[in-house]
Steps between C-alpha positions, in 0.01 A plus 500: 500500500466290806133357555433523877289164588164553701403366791155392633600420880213730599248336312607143626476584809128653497386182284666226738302639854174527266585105363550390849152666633362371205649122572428518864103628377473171309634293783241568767221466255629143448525474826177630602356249261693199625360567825127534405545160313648394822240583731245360254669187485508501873159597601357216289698256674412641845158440327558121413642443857174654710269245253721215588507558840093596569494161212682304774323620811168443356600137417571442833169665627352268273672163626400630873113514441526179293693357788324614817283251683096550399440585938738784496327653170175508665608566867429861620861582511609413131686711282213526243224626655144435334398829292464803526732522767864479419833427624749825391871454590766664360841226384810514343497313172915493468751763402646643209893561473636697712292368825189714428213324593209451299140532714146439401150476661357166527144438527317165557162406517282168432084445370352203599356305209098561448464173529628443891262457752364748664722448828809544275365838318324364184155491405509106446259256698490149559318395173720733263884386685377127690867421558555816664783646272665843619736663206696866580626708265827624650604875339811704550590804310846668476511871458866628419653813348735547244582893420193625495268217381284254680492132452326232642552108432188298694474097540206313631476125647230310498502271843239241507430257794 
């Protein structure tokens, strides 16, 4: 007697379409996982970038105060006026890759030292400053966004004349 032999074509078929969804499945959770890391990764460098720039534009607020002549500080058209009032412009720090800019709000204002004279907004009189010393305290603060959090990096100058 002749033993026919038995096929499982059927069954091969069936199983490879349900190994294929089932490869295809574990490929775009890989993926999908590869590109959270990704963006992770990426938004903490974008991170890094906007605290070097608003690092570097404060550094150079900081070299102009030190470096503006003492008349133009106390002139009526300076860029720090005396306190409360405040000078509120809007800059761009730098940009990120890809040309997007990077903006912030810069504010500046300066306190005269309790000490001036009376004519140059302190308290102070002959007997407590005889030679007549003025000292400003120069303040700017950077206000900046990145996502959805504030920040704000501040430096102060002390100008004495």
């Amino acid at each position: 007697m002749r033993v026919l032999p038995t096929t499982r074509k059927s069954t091969r078929r069936g199983s490879l379409v349900v190994e294929a969804a089932i490869g295809y499945g574990v490929m775009m959770m890989v993926a999908m996982l590869m590109f959270k890391a990704s963006r992770t990764v990426t938004s903490t460098q974008q991170w890094t970038v906007v605290q070097s720039l608003t690092d570097a534009f404060m550094t150079q607020e900081t070299a102009m105060g030190n470096r503006m002549p003492f008349d133009d500080i106390t002139s009526a058209t300076t860029d720090w006026p005396t306190y409360p009032n405040m000078d509120t412009t809007t800059v761009e720090v730098g940009k990120l890759p890809g040309g997007f800019p990077v903006t912030a709000t810069l504010h500046r204002t300066k306190h005269p030292d309790a000490n001036n004279l009376i004519d140059a907004g302190g308290s102070g009189t002959a007997a407590t400053n005889p030679a007549g010393m003025e000292a400003w305290k120069l303040q700017s603060y950077l206000i900046y966004d990145i996502g959805d959090r504030n920040y704000v990096k501040s430096r102060t100058m002390l100008r004495v004349r």
